[in-house]
KEKOLVEX-696793 format. One record per residue (C-alpha): residue number from 1; x, y, z. Coordinates in nm, 3 decimals, padded with zeros to 5 digits. Example, Ala and Ser with C-alpha at 12.3 -4.5 7.8 and 13.67 -1.06 7.14 Angstrom:
+-----+---------+---------+---------+
|   k |       u |       v |       w |
+-----+---------+---------+---------+
|   1 |  01.230 | -00.450 |  00.780 |
|   2 |  01.367 | -00.106 |  00.714 |
+-----+---------+---------+---------+
***
This chain:
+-----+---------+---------+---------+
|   k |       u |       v |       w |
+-----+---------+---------+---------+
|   1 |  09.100 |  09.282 |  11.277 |
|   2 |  09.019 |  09.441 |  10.934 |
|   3 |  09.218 |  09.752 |  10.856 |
|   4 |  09.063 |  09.984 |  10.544 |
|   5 |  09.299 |  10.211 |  10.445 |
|   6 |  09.241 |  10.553 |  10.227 |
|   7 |  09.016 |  10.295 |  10.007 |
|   8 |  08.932 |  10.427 |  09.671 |
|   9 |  08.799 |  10.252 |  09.360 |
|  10 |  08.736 |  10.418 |  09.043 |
|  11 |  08.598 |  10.350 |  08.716 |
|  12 |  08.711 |  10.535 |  08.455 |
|  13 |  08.634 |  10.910 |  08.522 |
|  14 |  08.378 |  10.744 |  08.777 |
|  15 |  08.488 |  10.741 |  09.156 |
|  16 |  08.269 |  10.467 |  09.330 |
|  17 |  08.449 |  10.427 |  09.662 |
|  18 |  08.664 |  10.736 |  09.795 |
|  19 |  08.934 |  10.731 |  10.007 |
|  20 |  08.753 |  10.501 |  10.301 |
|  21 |  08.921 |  10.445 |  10.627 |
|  22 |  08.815 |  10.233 |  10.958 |
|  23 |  08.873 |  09.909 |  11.127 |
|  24 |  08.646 |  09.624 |  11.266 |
|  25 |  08.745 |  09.477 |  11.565 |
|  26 |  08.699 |  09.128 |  11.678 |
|  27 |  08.337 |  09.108 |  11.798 |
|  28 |  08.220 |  09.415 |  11.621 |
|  29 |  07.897 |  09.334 |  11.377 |
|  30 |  07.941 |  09.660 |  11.137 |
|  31 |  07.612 |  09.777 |  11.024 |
|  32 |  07.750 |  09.874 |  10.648 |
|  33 |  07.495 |  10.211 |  10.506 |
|  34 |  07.399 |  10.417 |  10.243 |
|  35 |  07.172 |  10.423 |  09.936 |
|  36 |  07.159 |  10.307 |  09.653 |
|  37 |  07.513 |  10.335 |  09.467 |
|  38 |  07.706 |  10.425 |  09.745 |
|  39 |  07.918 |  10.199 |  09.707 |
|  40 |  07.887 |  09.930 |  09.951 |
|  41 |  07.888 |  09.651 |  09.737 |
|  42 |  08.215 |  09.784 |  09.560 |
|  43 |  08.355 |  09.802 |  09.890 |
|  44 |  08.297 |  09.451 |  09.990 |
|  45 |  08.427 |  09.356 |  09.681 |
|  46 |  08.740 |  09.493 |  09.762 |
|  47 |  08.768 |  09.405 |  10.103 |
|  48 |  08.688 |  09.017 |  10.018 |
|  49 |  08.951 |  09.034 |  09.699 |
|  50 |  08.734 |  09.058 |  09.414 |
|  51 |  08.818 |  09.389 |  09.344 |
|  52 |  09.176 |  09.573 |  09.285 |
|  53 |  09.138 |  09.934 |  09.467 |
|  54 |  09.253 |  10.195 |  09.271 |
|  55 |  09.470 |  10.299 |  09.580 |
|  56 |  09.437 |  10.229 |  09.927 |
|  57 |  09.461 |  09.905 |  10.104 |
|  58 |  09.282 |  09.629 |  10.322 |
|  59 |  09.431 |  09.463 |  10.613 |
|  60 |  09.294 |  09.092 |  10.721 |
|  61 |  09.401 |  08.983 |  11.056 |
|  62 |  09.746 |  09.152 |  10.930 |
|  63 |  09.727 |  08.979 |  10.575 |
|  64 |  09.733 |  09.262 |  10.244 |
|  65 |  09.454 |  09.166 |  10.055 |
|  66 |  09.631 |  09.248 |  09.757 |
|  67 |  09.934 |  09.120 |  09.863 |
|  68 |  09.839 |  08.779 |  10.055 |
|  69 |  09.509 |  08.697 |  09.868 |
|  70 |  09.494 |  08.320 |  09.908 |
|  71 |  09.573 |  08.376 |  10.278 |
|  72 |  09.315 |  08.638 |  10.341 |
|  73 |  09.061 |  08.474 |  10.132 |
|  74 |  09.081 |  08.156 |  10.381 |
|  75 |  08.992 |  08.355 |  10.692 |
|  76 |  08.677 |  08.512 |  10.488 |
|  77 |  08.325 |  08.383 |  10.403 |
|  78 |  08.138 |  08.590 |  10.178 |
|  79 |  07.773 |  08.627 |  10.074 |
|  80 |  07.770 |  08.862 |  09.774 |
|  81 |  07.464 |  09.094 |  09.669 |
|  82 |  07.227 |  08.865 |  09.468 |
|  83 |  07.404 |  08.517 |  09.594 |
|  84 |  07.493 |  08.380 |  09.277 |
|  85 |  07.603 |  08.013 |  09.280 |
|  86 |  07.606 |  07.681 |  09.031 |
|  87 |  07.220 |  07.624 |  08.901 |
|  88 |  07.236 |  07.294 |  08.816 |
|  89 |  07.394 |  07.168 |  09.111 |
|  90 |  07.151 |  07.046 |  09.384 |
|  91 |  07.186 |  07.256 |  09.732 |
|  92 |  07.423 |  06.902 |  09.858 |
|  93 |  07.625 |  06.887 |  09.572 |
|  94 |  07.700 |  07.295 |  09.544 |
|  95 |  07.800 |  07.266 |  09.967 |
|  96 |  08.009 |  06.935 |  09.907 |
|  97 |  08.215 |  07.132 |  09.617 |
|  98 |  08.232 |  07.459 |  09.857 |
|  99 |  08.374 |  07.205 |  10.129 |
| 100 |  08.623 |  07.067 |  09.894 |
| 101 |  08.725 |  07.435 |  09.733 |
| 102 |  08.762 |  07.534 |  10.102 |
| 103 |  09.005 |  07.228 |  10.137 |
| 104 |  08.816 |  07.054 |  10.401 |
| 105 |  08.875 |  06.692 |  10.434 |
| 106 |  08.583 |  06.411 |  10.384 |
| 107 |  08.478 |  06.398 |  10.767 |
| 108 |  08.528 |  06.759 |  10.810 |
| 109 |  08.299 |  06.860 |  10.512 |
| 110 |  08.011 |  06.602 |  10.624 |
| 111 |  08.039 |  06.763 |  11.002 |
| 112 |  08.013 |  07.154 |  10.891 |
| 113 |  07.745 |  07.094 |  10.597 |
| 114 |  07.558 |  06.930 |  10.840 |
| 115 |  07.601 |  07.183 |  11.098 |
| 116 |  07.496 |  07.459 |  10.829 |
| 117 |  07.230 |  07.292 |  10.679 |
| 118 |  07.086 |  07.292 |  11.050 |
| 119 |  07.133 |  07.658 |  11.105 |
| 120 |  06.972 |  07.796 |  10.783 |
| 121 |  06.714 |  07.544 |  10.800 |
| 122 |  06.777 |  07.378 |  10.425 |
| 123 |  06.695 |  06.989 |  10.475 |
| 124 |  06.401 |  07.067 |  10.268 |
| 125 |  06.580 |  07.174 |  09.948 |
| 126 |  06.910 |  06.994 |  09.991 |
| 127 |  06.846 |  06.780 |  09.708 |
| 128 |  06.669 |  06.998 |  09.470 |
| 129 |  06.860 |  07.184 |  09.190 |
| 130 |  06.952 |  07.548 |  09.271 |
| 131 |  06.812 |  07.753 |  09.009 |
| 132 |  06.450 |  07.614 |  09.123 |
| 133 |  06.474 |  07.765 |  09.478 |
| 134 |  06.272 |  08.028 |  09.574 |
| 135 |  06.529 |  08.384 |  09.662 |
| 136 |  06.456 |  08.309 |  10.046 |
| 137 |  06.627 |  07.965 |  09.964 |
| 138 |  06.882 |  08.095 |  09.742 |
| 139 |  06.987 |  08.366 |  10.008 |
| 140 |  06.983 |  08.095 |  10.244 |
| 141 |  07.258 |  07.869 |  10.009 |
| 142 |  07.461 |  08.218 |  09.959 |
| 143 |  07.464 |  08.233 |  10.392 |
| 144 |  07.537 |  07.828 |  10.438 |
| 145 |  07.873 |  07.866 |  10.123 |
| 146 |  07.978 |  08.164 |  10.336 |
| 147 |  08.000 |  08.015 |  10.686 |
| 148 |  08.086 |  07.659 |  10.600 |
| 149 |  08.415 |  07.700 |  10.657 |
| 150 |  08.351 |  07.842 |  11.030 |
| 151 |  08.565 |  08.122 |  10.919 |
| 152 |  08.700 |  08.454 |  11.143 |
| 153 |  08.550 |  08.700 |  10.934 |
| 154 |  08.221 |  08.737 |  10.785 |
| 155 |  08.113 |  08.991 |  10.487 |
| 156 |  07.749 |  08.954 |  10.394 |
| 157 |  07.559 |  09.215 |  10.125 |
| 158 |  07.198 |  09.243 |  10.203 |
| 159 |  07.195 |  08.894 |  10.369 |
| 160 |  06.820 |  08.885 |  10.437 |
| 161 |  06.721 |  09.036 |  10.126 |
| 162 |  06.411 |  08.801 |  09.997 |
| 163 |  06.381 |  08.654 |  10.332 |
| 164 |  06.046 |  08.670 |  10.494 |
| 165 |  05.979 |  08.820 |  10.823 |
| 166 |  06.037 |  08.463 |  11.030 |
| 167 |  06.348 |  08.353 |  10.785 |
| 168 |  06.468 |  08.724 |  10.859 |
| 169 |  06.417 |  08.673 |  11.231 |
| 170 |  06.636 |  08.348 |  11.223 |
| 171 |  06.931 |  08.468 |  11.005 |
| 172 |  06.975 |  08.785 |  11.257 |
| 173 |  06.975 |  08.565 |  11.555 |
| 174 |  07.208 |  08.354 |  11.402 |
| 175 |  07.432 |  08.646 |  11.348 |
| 176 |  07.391 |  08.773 |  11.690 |
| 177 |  07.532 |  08.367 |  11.786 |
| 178 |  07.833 |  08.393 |  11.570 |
| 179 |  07.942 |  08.753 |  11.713 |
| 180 |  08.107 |  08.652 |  11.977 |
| 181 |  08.425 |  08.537 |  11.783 |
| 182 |  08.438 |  08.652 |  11.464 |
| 183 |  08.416 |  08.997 |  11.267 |
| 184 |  08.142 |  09.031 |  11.097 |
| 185 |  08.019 |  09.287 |  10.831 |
| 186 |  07.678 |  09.338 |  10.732 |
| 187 |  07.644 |  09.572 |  10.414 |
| 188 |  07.236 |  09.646 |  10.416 |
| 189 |  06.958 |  09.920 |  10.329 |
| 190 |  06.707 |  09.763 |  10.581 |
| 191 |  06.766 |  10.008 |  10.852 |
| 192 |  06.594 |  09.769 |  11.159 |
| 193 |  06.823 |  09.510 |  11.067 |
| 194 |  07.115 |  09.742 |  11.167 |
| 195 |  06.943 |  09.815 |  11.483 |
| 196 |  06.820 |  09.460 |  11.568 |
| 197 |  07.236 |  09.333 |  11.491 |
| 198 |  07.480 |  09.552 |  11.482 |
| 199 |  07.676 |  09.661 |  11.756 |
| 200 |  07.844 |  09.961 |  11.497 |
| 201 |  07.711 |  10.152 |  11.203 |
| 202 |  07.914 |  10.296 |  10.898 |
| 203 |  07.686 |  10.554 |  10.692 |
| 204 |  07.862 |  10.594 |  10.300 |
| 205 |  07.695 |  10.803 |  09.992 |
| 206 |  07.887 |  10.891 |  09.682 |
| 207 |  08.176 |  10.642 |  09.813 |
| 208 |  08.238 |  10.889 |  10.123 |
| 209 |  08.223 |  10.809 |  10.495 |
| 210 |  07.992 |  11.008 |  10.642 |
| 211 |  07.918 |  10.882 |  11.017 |
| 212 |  08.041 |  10.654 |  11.210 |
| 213 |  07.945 |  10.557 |  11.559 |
| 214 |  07.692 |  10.286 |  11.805 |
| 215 |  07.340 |  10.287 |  11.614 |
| 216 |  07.199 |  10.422 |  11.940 |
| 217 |  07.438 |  10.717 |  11.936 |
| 218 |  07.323 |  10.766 |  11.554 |
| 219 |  06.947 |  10.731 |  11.673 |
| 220 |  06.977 |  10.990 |  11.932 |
| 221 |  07.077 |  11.216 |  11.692 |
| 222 |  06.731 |  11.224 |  11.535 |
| 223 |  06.393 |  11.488 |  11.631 |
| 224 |  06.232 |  11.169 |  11.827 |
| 225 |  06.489 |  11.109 |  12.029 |
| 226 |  06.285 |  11.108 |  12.406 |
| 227 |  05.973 |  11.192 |  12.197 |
| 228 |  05.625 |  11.028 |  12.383 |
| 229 |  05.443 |  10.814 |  12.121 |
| 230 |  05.035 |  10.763 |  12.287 |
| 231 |  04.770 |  10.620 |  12.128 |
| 232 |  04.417 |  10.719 |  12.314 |
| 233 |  04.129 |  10.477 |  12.249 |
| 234 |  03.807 |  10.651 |  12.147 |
| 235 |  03.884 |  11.039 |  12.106 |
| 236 |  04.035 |  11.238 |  11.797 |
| 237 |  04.378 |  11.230 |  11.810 |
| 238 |  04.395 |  11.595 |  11.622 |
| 239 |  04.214 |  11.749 |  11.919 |
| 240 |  04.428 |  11.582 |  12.137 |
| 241 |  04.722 |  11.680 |  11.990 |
| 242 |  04.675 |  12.027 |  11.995 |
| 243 |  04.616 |  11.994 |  12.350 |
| 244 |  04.944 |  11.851 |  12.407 |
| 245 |  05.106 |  12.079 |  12.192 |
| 246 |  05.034 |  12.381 |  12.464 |
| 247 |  05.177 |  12.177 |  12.746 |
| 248 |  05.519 |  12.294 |  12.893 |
| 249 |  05.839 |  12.142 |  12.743 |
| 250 |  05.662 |  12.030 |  12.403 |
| 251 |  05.827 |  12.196 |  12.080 |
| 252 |  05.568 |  12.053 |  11.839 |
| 253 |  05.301 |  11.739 |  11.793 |
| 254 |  05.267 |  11.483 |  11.530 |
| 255 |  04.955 |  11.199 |  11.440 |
| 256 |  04.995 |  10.984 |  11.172 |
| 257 |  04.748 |  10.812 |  10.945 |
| 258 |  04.667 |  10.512 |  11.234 |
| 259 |  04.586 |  10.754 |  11.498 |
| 260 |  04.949 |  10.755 |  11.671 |
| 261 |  05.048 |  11.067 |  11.874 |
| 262 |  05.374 |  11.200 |  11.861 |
| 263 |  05.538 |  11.440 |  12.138 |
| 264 |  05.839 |  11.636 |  12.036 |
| 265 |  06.021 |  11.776 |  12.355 |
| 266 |  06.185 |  12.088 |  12.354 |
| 267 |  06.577 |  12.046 |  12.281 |
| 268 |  06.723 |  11.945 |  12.697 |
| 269 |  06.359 |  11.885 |  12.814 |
| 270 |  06.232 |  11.549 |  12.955 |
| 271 |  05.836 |  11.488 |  12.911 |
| 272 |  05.702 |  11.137 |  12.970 |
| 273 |  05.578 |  11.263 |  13.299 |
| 274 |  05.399 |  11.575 |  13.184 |
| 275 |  05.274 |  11.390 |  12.915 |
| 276 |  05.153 |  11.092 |  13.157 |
| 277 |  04.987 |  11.323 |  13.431 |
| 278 |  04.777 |  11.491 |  13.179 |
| 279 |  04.645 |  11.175 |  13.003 |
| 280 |  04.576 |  11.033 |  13.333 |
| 281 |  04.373 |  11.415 |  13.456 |
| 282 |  04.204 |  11.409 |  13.115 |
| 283 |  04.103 |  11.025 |  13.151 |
| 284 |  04.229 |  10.928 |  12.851 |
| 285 |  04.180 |  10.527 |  12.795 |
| 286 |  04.576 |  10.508 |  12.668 |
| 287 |  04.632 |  10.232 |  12.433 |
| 288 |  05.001 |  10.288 |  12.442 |
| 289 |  05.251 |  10.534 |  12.581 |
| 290 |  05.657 |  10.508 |  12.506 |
| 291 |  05.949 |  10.710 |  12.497 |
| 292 |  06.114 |  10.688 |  12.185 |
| 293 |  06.472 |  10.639 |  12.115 |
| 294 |  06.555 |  10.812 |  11.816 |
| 295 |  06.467 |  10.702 |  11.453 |
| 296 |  06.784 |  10.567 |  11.266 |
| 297 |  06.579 |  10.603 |  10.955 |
| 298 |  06.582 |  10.997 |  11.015 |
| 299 |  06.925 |  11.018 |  11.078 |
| 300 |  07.026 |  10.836 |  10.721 |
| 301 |  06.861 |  11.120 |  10.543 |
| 302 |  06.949 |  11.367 |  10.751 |
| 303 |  07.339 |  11.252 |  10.633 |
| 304 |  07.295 |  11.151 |  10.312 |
| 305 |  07.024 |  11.355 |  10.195 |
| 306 |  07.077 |  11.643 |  10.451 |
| 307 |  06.691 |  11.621 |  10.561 |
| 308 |  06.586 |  11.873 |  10.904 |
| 309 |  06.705 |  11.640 |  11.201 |
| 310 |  06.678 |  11.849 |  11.508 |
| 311 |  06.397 |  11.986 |  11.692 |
| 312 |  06.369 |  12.337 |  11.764 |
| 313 |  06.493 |  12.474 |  12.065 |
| 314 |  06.228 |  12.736 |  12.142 |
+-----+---------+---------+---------+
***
């Protein structure tokens, strides 16, 4: 497993990272959180050995990072923020040199950059130098160097960042396929991606942790959590939802700009049903009607900004 211990990292008078502790377990995908300058990047600096902590130490399947950094370093792969790599290698040449830095022999470097190229979906670009690939295909090269190796643990900052929605949709299922076995780490400001991947979430701002627990434990923390979202075809959603604001159990209504209804319960109370049977009484032609789970996003700035998170109770 990976073992961060009181992790701090300062810079000058600056403290980026301060005195961080957890562990990721075998199987765990760690949703890594927190705005901009937090300090996730400097932590996955330090965790991967690019970075000396001030004090504090990191753990790799038992191996000091600081202490054992060749060893460590083999059971990593790494995607760091931005993905930088060679730009006038070609996307074949850059993997072949990764293979041999990685000390993989001839046949074993054909069988994994052919296995990688596969999985990121690069035959198109493989022979075309990298500093003329789009950032989709750049992020993509970052992913394929980082997993070539098939190695136990995983640390990738913002690994869909310049992805489009369909490249986004492959790189998180192929995340979800390399769980199973292998630690991974996924440092990110795009909150669905936590929720879509992650089976753990670590919240960070000003280098402190600040929560730590299942995204749908986080989620439930938030005002929508069992909220009723409706969308009625044909009638004015502010009349409507002022009608549902006097029904029993309902601590305040929302609409949004697209006509969307929103239902907050009173703190305990359960009101899908209410909400239902009156719809269906009223006739309402109901486009859509859901419970909701919680909004993540609400949560992260309720804890890092300290935003209103609960609902009332009267």
């Amino acid at each position: 497993m990976i073992e961060i211990n009181h992790l701090t990292k300062q810079f000058g008078a600056f403290t980026a990272v301060d005195d961080l502790s957890f562990t990721v377990q075998p199987g765990e995908v760690l949703g890594f959180l927190g705005p901009n300058g937090a300090g996730k990047s400097t932590t996955m600096k330090m965790i991967t050995g690019f970075l000396t902590p001030t004090s504090g130490s990191v753990k790799v399947c038992g191996h000091d990072v600081a202490e054992e950094p060749v060893v460590a370093k083999r059971l990593m792969g790494y995607l760091p923020e931005g993905a930088p790599a060679y730009g006038d290698m070609t996307v074949q040449a850059f993997l072949e040199f990764i293979a041999q830095v990685r000390g993989l022999n001839t046949a074993q470097a054909q069988q994994r950059i052919a296995a990688v190229v596969d999985q990121v979906n690069l035959h198109k670009v493989l022979h075309k130098n990298i500093d003329t690939l789009s950032k989709g295909y750049g992020r993509r090269v970052g992913l394929a160097q980082a997993i070539l190796h098939d190695p136990q643990i995983l640390i990738l900052d913002e690994p869909t960042d310049g992805l489009d929605p369909n490249q986004k949709h492959e790189v998180r299922k192929l995340i979800e396929s390399m769980a199973q076995d292998k630690i991974i780490i996924v440092s990110t400001h795009i909150l669905e991606e936590v929720e879509a991947v992650c089976s753990r979430a670590v919240i960070i701002a000003d280098g402190k942790l600040l929560a730590d627990d299942k995204p749908q434990v986080l989620a439930a923390q938030s005002k929508y959590h069992d909220a009723v979202s409706l969308t009625v075809e044909g009638e004015d959603a502010a009349v409507i939802a002022a009608e549902l604001e006097t029904l029993e159990g309902v601590a305040a209504v929302e609409t949004n700009a697209a006509g969307r209804i929103t239902v907050l319960p009173k703190a305990g109370e359960t009101i899908y049903n209410t909400v239902k049977q009156h719809a269906e009484t009223k006739g309402w032609a109901l486009q859509e009607l859901y419970v909701e789970q919680g909004r993540l996003d609400q949560v992260f700035r309720k804890i890092t900004l300290g935003e209103e998170l609960s609902r009332s109770a009267a």
